[in-house]
N, C-alpha and C positions, 0 to 999 in steps of 0.2 A: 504494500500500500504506500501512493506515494506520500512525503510530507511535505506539504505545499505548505508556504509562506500566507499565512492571514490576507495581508492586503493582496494575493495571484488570487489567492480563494475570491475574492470581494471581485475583481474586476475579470472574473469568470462567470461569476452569476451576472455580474451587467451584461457582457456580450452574450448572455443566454437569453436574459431577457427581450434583448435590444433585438435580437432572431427570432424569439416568439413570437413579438410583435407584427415582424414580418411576414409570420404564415398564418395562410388563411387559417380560421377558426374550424373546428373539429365537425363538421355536421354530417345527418345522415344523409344518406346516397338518396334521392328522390325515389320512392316508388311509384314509377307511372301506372303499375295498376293500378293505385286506388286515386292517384290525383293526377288530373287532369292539364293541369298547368304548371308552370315553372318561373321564376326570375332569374338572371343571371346577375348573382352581388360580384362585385369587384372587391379584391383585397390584395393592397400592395402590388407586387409583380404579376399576379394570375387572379382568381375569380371562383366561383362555387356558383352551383344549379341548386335555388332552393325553391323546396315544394312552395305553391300559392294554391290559398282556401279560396276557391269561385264561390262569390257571391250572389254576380249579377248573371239574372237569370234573363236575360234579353232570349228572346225567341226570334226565327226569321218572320213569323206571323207578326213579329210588332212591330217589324219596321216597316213606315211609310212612305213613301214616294218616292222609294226605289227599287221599284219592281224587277227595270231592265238589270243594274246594277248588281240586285239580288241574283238575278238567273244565272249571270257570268261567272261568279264568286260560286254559286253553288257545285253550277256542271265542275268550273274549272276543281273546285276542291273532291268533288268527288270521282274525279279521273287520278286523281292525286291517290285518294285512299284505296282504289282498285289497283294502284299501281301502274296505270296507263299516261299516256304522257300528256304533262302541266306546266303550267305557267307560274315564274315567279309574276306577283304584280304589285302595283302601284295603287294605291285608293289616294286619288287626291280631290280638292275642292275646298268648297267655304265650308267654315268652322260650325261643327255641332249639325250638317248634315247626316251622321249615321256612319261614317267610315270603320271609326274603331269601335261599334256598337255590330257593325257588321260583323267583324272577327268575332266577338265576344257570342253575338249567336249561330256560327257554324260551329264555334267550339262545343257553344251548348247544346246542339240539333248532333252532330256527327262525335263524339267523345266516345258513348258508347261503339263507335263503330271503328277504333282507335286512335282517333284524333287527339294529335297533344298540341299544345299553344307554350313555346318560350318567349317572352318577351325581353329585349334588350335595350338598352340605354343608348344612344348615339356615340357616348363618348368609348360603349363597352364594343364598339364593332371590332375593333382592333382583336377580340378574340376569340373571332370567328373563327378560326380552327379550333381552337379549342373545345368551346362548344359543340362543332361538329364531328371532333373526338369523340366527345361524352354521349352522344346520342346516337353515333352509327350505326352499331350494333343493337341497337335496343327495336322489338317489334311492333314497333309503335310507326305512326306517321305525325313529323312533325311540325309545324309551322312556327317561323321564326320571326315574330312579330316587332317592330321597331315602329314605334306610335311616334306622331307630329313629329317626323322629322324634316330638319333644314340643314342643309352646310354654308358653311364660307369654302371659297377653293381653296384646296391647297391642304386643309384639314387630313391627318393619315383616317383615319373612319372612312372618310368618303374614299380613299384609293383601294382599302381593303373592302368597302358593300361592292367597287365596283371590279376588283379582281374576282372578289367571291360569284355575283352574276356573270363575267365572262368567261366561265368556267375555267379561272386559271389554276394552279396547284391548292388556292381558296377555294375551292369550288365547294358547294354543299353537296354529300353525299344524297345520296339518292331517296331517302326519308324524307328529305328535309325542301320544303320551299320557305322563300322570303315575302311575306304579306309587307308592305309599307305603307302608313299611313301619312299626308303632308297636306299641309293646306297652299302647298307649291308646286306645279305640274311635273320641272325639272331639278325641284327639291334644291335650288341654288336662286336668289336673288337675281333678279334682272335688272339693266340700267339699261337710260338711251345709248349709253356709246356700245352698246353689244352690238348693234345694230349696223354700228358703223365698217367698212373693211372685206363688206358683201360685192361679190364682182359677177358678171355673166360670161358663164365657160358654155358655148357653143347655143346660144341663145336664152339662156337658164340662168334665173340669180344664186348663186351659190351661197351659203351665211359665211357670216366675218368667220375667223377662229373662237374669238370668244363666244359666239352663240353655240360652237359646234364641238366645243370642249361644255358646255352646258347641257347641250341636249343629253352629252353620249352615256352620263349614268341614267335617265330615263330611261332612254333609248332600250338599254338591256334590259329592263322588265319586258315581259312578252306582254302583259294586260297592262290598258292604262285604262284605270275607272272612275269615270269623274262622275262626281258629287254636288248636286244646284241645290240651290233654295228654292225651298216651296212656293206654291202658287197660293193664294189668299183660302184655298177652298179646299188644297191638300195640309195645309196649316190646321184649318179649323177639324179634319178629319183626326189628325194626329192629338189635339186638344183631345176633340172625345173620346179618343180611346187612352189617353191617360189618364183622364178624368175616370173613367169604367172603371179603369185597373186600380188608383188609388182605392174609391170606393168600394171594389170589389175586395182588395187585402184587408180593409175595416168593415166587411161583411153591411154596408151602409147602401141605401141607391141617393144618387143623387140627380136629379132629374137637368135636363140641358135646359136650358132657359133663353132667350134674348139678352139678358143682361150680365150672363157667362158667355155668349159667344161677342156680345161689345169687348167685353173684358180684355178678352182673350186679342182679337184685333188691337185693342189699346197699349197689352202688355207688349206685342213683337213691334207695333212701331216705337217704345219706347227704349225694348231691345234693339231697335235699327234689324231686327235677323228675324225670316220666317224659317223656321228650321224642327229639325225632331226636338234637338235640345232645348229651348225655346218653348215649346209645347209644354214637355216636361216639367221644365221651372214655375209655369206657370198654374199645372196642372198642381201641385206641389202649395203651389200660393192657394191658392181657390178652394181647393180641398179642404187644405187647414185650417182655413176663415171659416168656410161654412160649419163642420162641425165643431168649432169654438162659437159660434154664434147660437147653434142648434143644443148646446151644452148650459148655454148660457141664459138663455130665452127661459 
């Protein structure tokens, strides 16, 4: 046994600590049988898959006014879960149309049918192998969801999403697609001078480079699924049926009125947005007044 000097003792346990520090923290291995979804934490130099408790029980029956949207994402995910061939894709559009409400119900419609959902951080794409280690082998099919995302150029995140879709030595194994959600078509800021440095080769305007180093991580999603704002009368649809669902979870009826559907109109131009999330908020609002009023009476 050796005999070490007190103060080698002392500044051994610091560089032991100072290394524990450094490694990811001890967790259990994700059982995808029994859970459905994943997060990917970052720690230090690498990262850990930890299990996430699904809450939200969005169905594809509850989202409105995107019908066509809906068909694309369904076919296209379920050629994925038969193992037939799919599309990485893109869900982009204005804010609080249904994009990431979309994933959240093919996760909850197809789970049983082995569907897993990882979500990733923007800044965690850098380890994208990584995670497509930890998941290749597993019989599962996976979706590798990265919500609101945007870059600046130049960022390594954005060279590794866009090695991983060109199928470079990134490439995702064959489990695995990349869902995107953005409220930016080519997920990169546009300015006038992108515009600028466009010329015509053989009667054709060609784009500057700057637009055409912009487009080309789009470009790689095979789906691009845009996302609008409701019409006045797909708005007021989406109202009622939150309004249903609230009252239906407090076993309550609440009957539709003229003066919930003013409301309702007054609340989204106040939000500036006709939208599903927008609906919800409001439904949210209206609900709770009524039965505080009806409590109260």
């Amino acid at each position: 046994m050796l005999n070490l000097k007190p103060e080698v003792v002392a500044q051994l346990e610091r560089v032991l600590s100072s290394v524990e520090m450094l490694l990811p923290k001890a967790v259990k291995a994700v059982n995808w049988a029994t859970c459905p979804a994943a997060n990917w934490r970052r720690h230090s130099f690498s990262g850990y898959l930890e299990a996430v408790k699904v809450t939200d029980q969005t169905r594809l029956d509850d989202l409105l006014g995107c019908e066509k949207q809906k068909e694309i994402m369904v076919y296209n995910t379920r050629q994925f879960l038969k193992g037939l061939p799919a599309n990485n894709a893109l869900l982009w559009g204005s804010r609080g149309t249904g994009k990431s409400s979309m994933v959240k119900a093919l996760l909850n419609e197809y789970a049983a049918e082995g569907l897993r959902v990882i979500q990733v951080e923007k800044e965690d794409l850098i380890y994208l192998s990584e995670i497509f280690s930890a998941v290749e082998d597993q019989p599962y099919r996976f979706i590798l969801l990265c919500d609101d995302l945007t870059f600046e150029i130049g960022e390594l995140s954005y060279k590794m999403l866009k090695s991983a879709l060109d199928g470079s030595v990134y490439s995702a194994p064959e489990n695995v697609l990349i869902y995107v959600t953005s409220n930016r078509r080519h997920l990169l800021p546009q300015y006038n001078t992108d515009l600028l440095g466009g010329k015509y080769v053989n009667g054709e305007l060609q784009e500057s480079e700057a637009m055409e180093e912009k487009v080309s991580l789009s470009d790689r999603f095979g789906l691009w699924v845009a996302f609008h704002v409701f019409t006045q009368d797909r708005y007021l649809d989406a109202v009622r049926q939150c309004v249903e669902r609230e009252a239906k979870a407090r076993k309550v009826s609440i009957p539709w009125s003229k003066e919930l559907e003013l409301d309702a109109i007054q609340w989204s131009h106040d939000k500036t947005k006709r939208c599903g999330r927008t609906a919800m908020q409001f439904s949210k609002h209206w609900v709770g007044r009524y039965l505080l009023n009806q409590a109260s009476a």
